[in-house]
C-alpha positions in Angstrom: 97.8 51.6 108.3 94.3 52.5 107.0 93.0 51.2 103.1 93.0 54.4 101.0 89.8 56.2 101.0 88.4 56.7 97.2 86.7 59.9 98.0 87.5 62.1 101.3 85.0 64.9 102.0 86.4 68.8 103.3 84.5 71.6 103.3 81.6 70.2 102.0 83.5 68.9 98.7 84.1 65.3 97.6 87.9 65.6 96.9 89.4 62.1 94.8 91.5 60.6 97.2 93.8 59.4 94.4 94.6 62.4 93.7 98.1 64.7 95.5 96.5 67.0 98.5 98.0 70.3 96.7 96.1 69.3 93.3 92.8 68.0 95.5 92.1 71.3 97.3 92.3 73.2 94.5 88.8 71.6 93.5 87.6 73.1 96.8 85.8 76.4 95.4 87.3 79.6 96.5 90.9 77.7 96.9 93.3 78.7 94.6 96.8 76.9 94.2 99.2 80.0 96.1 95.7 79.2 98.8 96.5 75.1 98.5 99.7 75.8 98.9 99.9 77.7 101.9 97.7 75.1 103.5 99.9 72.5 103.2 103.1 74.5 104.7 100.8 75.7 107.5 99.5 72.2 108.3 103.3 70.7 107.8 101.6 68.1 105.1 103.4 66.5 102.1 102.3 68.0 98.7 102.3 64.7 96.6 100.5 62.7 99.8 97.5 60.9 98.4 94.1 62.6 99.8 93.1 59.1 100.4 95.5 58.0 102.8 95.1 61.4 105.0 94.8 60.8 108.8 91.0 61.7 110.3 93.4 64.5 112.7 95.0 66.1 109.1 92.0 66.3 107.6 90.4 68.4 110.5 93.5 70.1 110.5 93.1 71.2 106.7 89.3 72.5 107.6 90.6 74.6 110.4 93.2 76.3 108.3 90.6 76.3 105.8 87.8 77.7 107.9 90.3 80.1 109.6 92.6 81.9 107.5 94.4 84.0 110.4 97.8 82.9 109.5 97.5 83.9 106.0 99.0 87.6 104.3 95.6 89.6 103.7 96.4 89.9 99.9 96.0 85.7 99.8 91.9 86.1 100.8 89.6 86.4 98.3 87.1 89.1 100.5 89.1 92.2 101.8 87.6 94.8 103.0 83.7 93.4 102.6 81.3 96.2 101.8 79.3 95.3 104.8 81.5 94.9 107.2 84.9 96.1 106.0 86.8 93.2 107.4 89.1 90.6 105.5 87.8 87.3 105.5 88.1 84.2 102.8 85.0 82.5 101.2 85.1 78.7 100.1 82.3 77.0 98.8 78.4 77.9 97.7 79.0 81.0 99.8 81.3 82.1 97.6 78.8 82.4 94.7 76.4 83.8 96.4 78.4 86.6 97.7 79.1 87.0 94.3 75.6 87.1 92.6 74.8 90.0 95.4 77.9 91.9 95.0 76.3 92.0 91.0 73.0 92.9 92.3 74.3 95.8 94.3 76.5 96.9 91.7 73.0 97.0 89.7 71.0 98.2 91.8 73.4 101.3 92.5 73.7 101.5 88.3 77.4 101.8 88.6 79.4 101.7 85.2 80.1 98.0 86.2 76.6 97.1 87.1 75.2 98.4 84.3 78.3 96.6 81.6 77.1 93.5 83.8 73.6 94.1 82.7 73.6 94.9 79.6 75.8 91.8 79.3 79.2 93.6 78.3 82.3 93.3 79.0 83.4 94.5 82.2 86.9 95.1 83.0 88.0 97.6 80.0 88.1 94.7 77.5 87.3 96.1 73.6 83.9 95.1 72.6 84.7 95.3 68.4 86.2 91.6 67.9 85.4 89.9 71.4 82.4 89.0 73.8 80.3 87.9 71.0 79.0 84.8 72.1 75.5 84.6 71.6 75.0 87.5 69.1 77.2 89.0 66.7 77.9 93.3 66.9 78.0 94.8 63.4 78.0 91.5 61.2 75.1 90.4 59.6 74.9 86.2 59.6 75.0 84.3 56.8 71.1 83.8 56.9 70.1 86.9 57.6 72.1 88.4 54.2 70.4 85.4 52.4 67.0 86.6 53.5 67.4 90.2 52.7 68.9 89.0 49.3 65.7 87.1 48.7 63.6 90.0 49.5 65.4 92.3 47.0 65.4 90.0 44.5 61.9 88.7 44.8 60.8 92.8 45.0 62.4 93.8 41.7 60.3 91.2 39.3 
């Protein structure tokens, strides 16, 4: 049997090979834990295997199933019905942000309700905007040095 590898490489991530496969893909970008899961029944691997011990044949298994999706339900991927397109496919990886960043664009650029919460920095999905979302400014309170300007003002005007 092979040493155990300290760092195995699948789609183009740097996985610990200490670590279980199940927890291990989930660092993979655009796989989720129902999506680790379903690779390891598909592939027929152990759950609490060590990445590091992982045959060369597994892991090209796990990139195919990765790569490929086809055996998976359509509500497990994370692009159906792609506005270009309008097929269903799964994104992993730097591709994944990307397709992100223009989906924001276009949303934007069209000045739909959501581009234009995303723009002006807002919350998007019907949160309330009185007591959350504000990191980075503050929405009707005045901040402690800003009151103890103003105070300095008014007192300074009056004498």
């Amino acid at each position: 049997m092979d040493k155990v590898r300290a760092i195995v490489r699948i789609a183009n991530t740097d996985l610990d090979g200490n670590k279980k496969v199940y927890y291990a893909l989930r660092k993979i970008k655009g796989v989720s834990f129902m999506f680790s899961s379903a690779i390891c029944n598909l592939t027929d691997l152990d759950k609490n295997k060590k990445v590091g011990i992982l045959s060369d044949k597994e892991i090209k298994d796990i990139e195919d199933v990765i790569s490929n999706p086809k055996k998976f339900p359509k509500w497990m991927l994370n692009r159906r019905k792609d506005y270009e397109t309008g097929e269903d496919f799964h994104i992993i990886g730097s591709k994944l942000k990307l397709t992100k960043e223009f989906d924001i664009k276009r949303l934007k650029k069209v000045k739909s309700y959501r581009g234009m919460r995303h723009a002006f920095g807002l919350p998007v999905r019907g949160q309330k905007t009185r007591s959350h979302f504000r990191h980075g400014r503050s929405v009707g309170v005045q901040k402690k040095k800003i009151k103890q300007q103003k105070a300095g003002k008014k007192s300074g005007g009056e004498k």
